[in-house]
C-alpha positions in Angstrom: 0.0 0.0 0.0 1.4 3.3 -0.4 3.2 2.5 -3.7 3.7 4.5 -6.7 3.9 2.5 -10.0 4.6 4.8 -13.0 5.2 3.8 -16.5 5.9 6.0 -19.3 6.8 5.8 -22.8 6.2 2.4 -23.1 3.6 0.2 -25.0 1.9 -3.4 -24.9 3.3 -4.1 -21.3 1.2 -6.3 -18.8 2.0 -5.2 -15.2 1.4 -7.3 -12.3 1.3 -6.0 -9.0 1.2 -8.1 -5.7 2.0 -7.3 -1.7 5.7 -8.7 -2.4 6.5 -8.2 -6.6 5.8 -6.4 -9.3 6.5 -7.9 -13.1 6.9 -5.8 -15.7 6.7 -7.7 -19.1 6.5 -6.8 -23.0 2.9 -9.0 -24.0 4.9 -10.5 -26.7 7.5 -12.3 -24.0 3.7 -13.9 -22.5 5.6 -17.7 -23.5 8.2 -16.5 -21.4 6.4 -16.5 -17.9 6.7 -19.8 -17.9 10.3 -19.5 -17.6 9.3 -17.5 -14.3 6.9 -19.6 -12.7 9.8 -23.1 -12.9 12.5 -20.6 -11.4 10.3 -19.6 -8.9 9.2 -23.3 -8.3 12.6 -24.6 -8.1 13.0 -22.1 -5.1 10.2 -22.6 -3.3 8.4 -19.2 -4.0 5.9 -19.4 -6.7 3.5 -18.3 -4.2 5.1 -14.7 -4.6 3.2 -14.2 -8.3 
């Protein structure tokens, strides 16, 4: 709470924001959240997106 989140010159991005992250991503990289999610696995903290 509290947070500013400001984006500016920038087009086709999907932003997620949660308590603990924030992803910043190009739409066209979508295939690559995957990637994410198994690193995040691996570690224990997929609970964080």
């Amino acid at each position: 709470e509290g947070k500013l989140v400001a984006v500016v010159g920038v087009s086709d991005l999907v932003i997620v924001d949660t308590k603990d992250s924030l992803l910043v991503m190009q739409k066209s990289k979508d295939q690559d959240i995957k990637k994410i999610i198994t690193q995040l696995e691996e570690k224990g903290e997929v609970e964080r997106l």
